[in-house]
N, C-alpha and C positions, 0 to 999 in steps of 0.2 A: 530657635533652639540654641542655636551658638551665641546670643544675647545672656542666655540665663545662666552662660557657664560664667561671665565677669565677675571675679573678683575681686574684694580689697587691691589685688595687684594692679592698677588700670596701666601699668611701665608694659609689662610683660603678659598681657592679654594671650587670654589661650581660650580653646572652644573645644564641644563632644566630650566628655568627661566620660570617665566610666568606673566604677565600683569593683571592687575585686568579689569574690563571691563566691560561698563552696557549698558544695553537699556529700553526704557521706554517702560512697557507694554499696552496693549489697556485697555482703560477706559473710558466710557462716549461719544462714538462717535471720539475716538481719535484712529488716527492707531496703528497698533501693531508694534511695530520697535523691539521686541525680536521672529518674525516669524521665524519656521526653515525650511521652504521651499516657492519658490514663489519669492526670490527676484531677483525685476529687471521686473518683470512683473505685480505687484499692484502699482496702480495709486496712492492709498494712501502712499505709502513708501517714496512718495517727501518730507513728513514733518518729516523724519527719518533724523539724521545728519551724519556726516561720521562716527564716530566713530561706531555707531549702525549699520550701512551698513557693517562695516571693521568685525563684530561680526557675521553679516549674514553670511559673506563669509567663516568669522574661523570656522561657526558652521557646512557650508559644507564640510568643510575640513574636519574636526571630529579634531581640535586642543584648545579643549573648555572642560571643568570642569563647573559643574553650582554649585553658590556658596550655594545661594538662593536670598529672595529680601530681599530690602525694603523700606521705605516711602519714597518717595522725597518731597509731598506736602502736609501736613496736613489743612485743614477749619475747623474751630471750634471742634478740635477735632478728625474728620472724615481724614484717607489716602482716598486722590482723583490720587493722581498719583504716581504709584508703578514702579520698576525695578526690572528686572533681573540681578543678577550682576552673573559675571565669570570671571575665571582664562582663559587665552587665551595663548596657548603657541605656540613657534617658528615650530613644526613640530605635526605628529603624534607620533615619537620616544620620544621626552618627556613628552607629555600629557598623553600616556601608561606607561611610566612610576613613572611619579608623581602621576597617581590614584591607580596602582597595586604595586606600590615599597612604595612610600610617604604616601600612605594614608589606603590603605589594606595592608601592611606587617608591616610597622611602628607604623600605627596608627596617623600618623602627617593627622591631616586635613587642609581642604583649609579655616576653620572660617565662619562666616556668613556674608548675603549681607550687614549688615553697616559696618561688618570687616571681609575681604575677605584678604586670605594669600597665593597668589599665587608665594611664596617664592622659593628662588633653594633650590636643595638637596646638600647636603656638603657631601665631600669624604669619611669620618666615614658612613654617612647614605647610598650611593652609595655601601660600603664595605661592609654593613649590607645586602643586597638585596640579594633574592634568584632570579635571572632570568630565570633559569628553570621551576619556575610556573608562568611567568606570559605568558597573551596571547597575543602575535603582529600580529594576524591576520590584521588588520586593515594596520600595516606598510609591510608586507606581501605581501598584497594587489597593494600597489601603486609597490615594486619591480620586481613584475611578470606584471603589468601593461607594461614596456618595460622599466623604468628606467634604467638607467646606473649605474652600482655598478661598482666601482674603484677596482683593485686587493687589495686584504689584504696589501701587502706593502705599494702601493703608499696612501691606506686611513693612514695609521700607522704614515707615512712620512710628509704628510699635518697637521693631527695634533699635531704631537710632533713640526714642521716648528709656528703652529700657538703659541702653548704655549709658546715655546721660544721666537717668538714674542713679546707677552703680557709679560712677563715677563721680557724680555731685556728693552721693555719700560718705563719699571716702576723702573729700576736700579737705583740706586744713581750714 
């Protein structure tokens, strides 16, 4: 997971990346497209667009930070239509650890809904982390579900394959 965050950058290597992300909340007879259960079965959710749909799903997943809102539409003054803005990340492995490593042992927050920092963690802050408190029941979870876990080598192998990758890529 943290292999696929490499970038052109290979100086300043960072990992867990996360997507800023919003949906409009109900207001005035208008659907709720920031709902966290039920999608796919309210008739109102048609006037939801993808992106707000892609948010429902991250939110079942449990791969979402909420950042907070805020206004999209002011009338004289008055917010008539608000959002939900979130960090939306690639699994539950990074999302545990951007809210217990990033944001509880560091102190780096994710900012607010008009400025939302769903930023990666760089190898200094990765090296700062205590992983013995934090909790991965949630990824835990999906491994004892029946997942397939690779031996220790062959995962070791794939991403050291991938880094060298990214990095040969970007060689002069």
């Amino acid at each position: 997971s943290a292999a696929e965050d490499v970038k052109s950058d290979t100086v300043n290597v960072k990992a867990f990346s996360g997507q800023a992300m919003s949906c409009r909340k109900a207001f005035a007879g208008f659907s709720n497209c920031c709902k966290d259960s039920g999608w796919g079965t309210d008739a109102g959710l048609a006037a939801c667009n993808s992106d707000e749909m892609a948010i429902g799903k991250a939110k079942a997943k449990k791969v979402t930070v909420s950042v907070g809102e805020r206004c999209d539409h002011k009338v004289l003054g008055a917010c008539v239509q608000k959002s939900q803005v979130y960090c939306v990340f690639q699994g539950k492995l990074a999302r545990i650890i951007q809210e217990q490593g990033r944001r509880d042992q560091l102190g780096v927050g994710f900012g607010k809904g008009k400025s939302p920092d769903c930023r990666s963690i760089t190898v200094d802050e990765l090296q700062r982390l205590d992983f013995g408190v934090m909790n991965f029941s949630d990824f835990y979870d999906d491994l004892n579900a029946g997942s397939e876990i690779p031996e220790d080598q062959a995962l070791l192998k794939k991403a050291q394959d991938i880094i060298a990758e990214k990095m040969q890529e970007n060689a002069p």
